[in-house]
C-alpha positions as CSV (number, residue, x, y, z in Angstrom):
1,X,17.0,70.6,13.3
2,X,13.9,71.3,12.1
3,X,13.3,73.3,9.1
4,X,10.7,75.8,7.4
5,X,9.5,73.4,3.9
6,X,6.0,72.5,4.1
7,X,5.0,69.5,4.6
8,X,1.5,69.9,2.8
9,X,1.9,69.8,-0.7
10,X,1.6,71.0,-4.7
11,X,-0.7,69.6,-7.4
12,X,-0.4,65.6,-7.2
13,X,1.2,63.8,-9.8
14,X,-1.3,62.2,-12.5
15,X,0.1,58.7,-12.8
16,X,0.6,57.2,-16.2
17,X,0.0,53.7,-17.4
18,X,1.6,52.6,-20.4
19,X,1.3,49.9,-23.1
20,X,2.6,49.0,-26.1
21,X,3.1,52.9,-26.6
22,X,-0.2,54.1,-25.6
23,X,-0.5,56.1,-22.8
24,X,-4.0,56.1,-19.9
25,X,-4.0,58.7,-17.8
26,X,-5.3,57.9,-14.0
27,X,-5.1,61.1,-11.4
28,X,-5.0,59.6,-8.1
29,X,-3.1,60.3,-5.1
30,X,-1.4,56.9,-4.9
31,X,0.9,57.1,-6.7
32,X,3.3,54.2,-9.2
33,X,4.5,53.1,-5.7
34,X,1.8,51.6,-4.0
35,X,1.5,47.7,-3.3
36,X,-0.3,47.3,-6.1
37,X,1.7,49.1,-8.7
38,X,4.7,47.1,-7.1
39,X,3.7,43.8,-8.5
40,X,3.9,44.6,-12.3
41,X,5.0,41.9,-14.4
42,X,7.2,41.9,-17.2
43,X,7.1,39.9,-20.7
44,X,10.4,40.2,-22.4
45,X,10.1,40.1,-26.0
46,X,13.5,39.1,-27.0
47,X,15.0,37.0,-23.8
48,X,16.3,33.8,-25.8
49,X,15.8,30.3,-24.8
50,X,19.2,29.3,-24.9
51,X,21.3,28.8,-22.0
52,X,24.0,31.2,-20.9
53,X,28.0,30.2,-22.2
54,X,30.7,32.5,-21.0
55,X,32.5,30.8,-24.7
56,X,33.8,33.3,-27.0
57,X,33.0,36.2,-25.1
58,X,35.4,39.1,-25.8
59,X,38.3,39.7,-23.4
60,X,38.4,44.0,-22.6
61,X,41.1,45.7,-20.7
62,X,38.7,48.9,-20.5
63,X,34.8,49.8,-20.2
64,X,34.2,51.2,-24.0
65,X,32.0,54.2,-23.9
66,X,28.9,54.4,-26.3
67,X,29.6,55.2,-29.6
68,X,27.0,56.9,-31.9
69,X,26.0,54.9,-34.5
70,X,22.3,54.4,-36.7
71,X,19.5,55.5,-34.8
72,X,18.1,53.2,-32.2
73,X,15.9,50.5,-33.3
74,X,13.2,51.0,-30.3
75,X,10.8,48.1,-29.6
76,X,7.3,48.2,-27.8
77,X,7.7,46.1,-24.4
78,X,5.0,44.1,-23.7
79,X,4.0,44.9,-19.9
80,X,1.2,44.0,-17.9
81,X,0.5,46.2,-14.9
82,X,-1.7,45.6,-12.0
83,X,-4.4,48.2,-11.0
84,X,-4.1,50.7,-8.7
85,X,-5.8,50.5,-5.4
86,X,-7.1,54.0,-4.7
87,X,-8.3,55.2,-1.6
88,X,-11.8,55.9,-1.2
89,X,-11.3,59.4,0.4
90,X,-9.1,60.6,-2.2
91,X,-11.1,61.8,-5.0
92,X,-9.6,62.8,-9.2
93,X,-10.3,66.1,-8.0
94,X,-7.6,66.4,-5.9
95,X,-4.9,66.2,-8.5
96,X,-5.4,70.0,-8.3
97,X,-5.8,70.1,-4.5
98,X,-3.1,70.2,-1.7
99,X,-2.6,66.5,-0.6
100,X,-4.7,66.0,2.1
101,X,-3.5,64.5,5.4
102,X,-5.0,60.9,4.6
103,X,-3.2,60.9,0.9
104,X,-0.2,61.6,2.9
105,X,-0.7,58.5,5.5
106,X,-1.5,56.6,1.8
107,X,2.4,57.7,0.7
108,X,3.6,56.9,3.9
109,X,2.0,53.3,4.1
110,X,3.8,53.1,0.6
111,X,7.2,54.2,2.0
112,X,7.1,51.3,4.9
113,X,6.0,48.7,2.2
114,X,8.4,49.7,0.0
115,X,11.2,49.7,2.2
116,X,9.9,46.3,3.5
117,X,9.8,44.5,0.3
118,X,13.7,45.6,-0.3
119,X,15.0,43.3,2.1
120,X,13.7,41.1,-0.1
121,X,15.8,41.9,-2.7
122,X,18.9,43.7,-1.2
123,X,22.4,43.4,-2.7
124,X,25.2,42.3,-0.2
125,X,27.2,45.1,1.0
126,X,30.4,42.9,0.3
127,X,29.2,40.6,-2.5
128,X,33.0,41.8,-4.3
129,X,34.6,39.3,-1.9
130,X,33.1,36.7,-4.0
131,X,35.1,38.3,-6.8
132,X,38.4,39.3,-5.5
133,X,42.4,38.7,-6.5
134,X,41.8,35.6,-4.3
135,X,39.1,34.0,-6.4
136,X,40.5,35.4,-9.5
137,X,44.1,36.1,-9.6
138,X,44.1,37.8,-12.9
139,X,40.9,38.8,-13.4
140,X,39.4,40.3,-10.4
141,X,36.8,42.8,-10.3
142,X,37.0,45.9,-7.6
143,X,35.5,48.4,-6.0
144,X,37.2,51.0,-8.6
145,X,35.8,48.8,-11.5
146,X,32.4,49.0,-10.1
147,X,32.3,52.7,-10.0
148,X,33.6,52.7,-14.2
149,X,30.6,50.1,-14.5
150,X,28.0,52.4,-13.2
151,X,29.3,55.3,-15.0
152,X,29.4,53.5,-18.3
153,X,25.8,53.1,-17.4
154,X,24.8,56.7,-16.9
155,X,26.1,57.0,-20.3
156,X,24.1,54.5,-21.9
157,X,21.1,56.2,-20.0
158,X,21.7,59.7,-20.9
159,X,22.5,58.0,-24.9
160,X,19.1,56.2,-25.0
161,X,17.4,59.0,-23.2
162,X,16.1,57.1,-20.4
163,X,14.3,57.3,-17.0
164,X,16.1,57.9,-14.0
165,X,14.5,54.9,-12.5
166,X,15.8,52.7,-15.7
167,X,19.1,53.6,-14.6
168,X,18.7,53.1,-10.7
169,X,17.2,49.5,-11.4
170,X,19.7,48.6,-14.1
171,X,22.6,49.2,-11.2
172,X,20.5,47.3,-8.8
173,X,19.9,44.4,-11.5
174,X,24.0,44.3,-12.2
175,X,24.7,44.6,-8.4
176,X,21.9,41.9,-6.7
177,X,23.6,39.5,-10.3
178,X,27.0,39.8,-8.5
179,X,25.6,39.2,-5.3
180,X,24.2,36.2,-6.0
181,X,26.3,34.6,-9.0
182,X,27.2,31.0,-8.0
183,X,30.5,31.7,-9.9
184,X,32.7,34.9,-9.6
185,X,32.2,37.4,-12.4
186,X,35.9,38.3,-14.2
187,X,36.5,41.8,-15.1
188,X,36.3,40.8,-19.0
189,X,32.5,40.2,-18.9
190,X,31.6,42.8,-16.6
191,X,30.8,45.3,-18.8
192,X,28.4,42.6,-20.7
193,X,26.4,42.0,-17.3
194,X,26.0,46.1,-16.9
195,X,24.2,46.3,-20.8
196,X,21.9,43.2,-20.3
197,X,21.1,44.6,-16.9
198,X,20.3,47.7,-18.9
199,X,18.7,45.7,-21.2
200,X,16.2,44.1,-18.6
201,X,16.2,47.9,-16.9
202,X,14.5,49.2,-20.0
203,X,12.4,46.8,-20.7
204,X,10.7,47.0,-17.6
205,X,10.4,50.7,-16.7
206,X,10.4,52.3,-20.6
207,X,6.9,52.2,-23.4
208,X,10.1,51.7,-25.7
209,X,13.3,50.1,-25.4
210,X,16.5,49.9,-27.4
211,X,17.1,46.4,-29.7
212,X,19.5,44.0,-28.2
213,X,21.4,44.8,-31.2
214,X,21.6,48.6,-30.5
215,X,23.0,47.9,-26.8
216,X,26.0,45.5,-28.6
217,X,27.1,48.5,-30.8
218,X,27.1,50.9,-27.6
219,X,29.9,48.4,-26.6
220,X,31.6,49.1,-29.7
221,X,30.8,45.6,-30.7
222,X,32.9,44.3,-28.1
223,X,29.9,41.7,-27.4
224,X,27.5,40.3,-30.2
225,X,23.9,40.5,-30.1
226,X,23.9,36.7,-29.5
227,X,26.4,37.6,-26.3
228,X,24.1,40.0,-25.1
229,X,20.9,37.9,-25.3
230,X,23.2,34.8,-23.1
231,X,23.6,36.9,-20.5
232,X,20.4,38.3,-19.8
233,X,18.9,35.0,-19.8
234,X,21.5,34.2,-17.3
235,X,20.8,37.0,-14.8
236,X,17.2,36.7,-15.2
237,X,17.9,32.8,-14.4
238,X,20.1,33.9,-10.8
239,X,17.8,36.8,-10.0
240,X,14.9,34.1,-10.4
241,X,13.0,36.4,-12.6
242,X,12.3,38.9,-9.7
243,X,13.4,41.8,-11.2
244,X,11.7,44.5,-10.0
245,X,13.4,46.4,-6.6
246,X,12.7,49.6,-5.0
247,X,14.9,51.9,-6.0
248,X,16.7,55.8,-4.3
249,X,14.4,57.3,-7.1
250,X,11.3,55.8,-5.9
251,X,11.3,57.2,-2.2
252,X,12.7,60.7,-3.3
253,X,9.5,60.6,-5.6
254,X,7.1,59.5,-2.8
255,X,8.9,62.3,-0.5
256,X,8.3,64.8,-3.3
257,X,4.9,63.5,-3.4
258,X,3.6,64.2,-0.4
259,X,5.7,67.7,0.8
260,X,6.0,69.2,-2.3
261,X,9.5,69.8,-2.4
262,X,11.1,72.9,-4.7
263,X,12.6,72.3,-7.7
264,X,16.3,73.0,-6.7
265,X,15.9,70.4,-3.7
266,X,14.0,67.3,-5.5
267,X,17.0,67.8,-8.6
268,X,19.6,67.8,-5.8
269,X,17.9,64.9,-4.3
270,X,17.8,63.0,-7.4
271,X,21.4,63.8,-8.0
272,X,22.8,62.9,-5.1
273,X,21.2,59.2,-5.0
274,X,22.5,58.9,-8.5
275,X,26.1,59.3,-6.9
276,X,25.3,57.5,-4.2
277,X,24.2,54.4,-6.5
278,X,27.5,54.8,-8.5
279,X,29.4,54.0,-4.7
280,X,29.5,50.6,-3.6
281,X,29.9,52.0,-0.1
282,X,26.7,53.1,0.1
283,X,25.1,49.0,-0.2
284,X,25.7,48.8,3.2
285,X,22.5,51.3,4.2
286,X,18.9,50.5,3.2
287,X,17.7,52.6,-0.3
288,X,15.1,54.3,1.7
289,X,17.7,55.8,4.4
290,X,20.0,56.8,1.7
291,X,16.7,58.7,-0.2
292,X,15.7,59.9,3.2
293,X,19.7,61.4,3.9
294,X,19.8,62.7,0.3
295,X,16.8,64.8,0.9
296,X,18.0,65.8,4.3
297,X,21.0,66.8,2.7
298,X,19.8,68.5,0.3
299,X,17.5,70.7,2.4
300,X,20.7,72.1,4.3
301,X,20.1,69.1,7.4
302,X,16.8,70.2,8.0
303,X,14.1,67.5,8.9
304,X,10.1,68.3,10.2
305,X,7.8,66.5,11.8
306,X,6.1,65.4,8.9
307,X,9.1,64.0,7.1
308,X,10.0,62.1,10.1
309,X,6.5,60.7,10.2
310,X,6.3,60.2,6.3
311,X,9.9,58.1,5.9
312,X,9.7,56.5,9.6
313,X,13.6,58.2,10.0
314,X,14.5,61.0,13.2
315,X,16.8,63.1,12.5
316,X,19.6,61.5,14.6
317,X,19.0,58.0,12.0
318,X,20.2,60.3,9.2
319,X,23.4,61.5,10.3
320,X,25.7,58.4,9.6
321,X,24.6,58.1,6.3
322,X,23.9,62.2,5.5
323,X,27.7,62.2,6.4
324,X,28.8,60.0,4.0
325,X,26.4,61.5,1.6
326,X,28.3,64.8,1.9
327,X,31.3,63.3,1.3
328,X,30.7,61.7,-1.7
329,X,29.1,65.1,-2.7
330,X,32.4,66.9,-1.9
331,X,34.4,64.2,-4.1
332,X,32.1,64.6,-7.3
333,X,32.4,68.4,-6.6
334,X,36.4,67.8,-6.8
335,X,36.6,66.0,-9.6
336,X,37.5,67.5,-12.8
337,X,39.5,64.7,-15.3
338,X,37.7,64.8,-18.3
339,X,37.4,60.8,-18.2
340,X,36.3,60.4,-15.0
341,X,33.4,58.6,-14.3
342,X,31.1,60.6,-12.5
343,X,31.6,63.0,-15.8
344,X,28.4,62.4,-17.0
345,X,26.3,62.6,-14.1
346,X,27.6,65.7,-13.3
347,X,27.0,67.2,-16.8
348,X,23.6,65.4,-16.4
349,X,22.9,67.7,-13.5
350,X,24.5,70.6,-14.9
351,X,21.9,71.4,-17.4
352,X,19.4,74.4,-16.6
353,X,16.5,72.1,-16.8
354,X,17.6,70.2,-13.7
355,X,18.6,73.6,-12.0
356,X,22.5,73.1,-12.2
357,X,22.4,71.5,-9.3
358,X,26.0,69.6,-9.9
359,X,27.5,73.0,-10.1
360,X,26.2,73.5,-5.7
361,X,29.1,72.4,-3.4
362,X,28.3,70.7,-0.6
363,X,25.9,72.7,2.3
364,X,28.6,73.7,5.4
365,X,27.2,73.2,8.8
């Protein structure tokens, strides 16, 4: 079906470089996710030199959620990021122009490569086999625990007030680890892979991050700082220090971009990849079809010409995953136990500021 949003867009985003706290303003209308930008490299300050032991580490029966304690002891991260290539035809001055058609083939090219380079880096859509009651009788990780994981996570995120792309990269850290861990994970030191995943997340994508010290009391010092610092030397180790990875956020930001989506449907967008990342279901389709299907979703299952054009997806690619999108929609819409892990997303989204959007049940067609 095709639908009535334009595809020409509002003012273009004025990308921000940032280091050591200071902040350069570039307007151009390439935007974070073009090749270049990709390739940024990242200089830990605190990754340790020792090697990773599983000795000592805390045994839990539950995820702890983040208690408040002392105010965050935020440290400047040392990145290096590569300069943008910027079109000759597109001008500074367009920042307050429509895009024009060739800064839209620019987002487009930066869609393809994009969803090109995440093969590269793709988490199996089964890796929890590796993991099961058969590798670990007593200590198997599931599904279900996943899920707990992930929400643990949005409530770290919301805690440190982080980026939405901190917390898409910090799941995508924790899940490509367990994908590619020579030894299965048990369920007592899953919670220590999700913070140093966060860790490594914030490090890379925030001008500030959190001490190593501050993530081990957000377990409730289940883990010690010295814990902590093991295991994010040992998933930077697996992961073979490639640890950035295109993330849900990214294309629904490149989408936005170039149509100029309406406030209601880019915040239902970003919510509904945020679920999506929290399912492990949803490993088995490529991040760029699931941003694609959670913008098609959230504009009622109507796709144009230029969205087609712009993601490389027809309408008919979307309707597997927009189904399953939906459904996951209509869960989180059903939910209500106070503890349940999709809790804080859904009082993430149910803030004015991000147009209520959890509060929408799911579009019947």
């Amino acid at each position: 079906m095709v639908g009535a949003e334009a595809t020409t867009s509002s003012d273009f985003a004025v990308l921000e470089l940032k280091n050591k706290g200071s902040v350069n303003s570039s307007a151009s209308c390439v935007s974070t996710t073009t090749k270049a930008s990709v390739e940024c490299l990242l200089r830990c300050n605190e990754s340790p030199l020792a090697s990773h032991s599983e000795d000592g580490l805390a045994a839990i029966t539950k995820i702890q959620s983040p208690e408040n304690g002392r105010e965050p002891q935020h440290r400047h991260s040392k990145r290096v990021v590569a300069p943008i290539v910027v079109s000759p035809s597109c001008s500074a001055s367009q920042k307050k122009k429509l895009v024009s058609p060739s800064c839209v083939k620019e987002l487009a090219g930066s869609f393809r490569f994009l969803s090109q380079k995440d093969e590269e880096t793709r988490p199996s859509a089964d890796y929890l086999k590796n993991h099961d009651v058969a590798r670990l009788p007593t200590e198997y990780i599931n599904s279900n625990m996943r899920t707990i994981c992930c929400g643990w996570m949005v409530e770290l995120s919301l805690e440190f007030k982080f980026e939405q792309e901190t917390l898409l990269l910090a799941i995508r850290i924790f899940d490509r680890f367990l994908t590619l861990s020579p030894e299965p994970v048990s369920r007592k030191v899953l919670q220590l892979v999700a913070i140093s995943s966060m860790l490594i997340a914030s490090k890379m994508e925030e001008v500030v991050h959190p001490s190593v010290k501050d993530f081990s009391r957000m377990s409730a010092d289940t883990f010690s700082a010295k814990e902590v610092k093991r295991m994010e030397v040992s998933i930077l180790q697996i992961l073979d220090y490639r640890i950035h990875s295109p993330s849900m956020g990214g294309y629904v930001n490149i989408i936005n971009e170039a149509t100029g989506m309406s406030q209601r449907n880019y915040f239902m967008a970003s919510y509904l990849v945020e679920l999506c990342s929290m399912n492990y279901g949803f490993l088995r389709y490529p991040p760029c079809l699931v941003a694609s299907s959670a913008v098609y979703v959230s504009r009622k299952r109507t796709w144009t010409k230029g969205l087609e054009a712009l993601t490389g997806y027809k309408e008919r690619q979307l309707l597997d995953c927009a189904s399953f999108v939906e459904k996951v929609h209509q869960q989180a819409c059903e939910e209500s136990e106070p503890d349940a892990p999709l809790m804080p997303l859904k009082e993430k989204y149910r803030m004015h500021s991000k147009m209520c959007v959890s509060h929408e049940k799911p579009f019947r067609h």
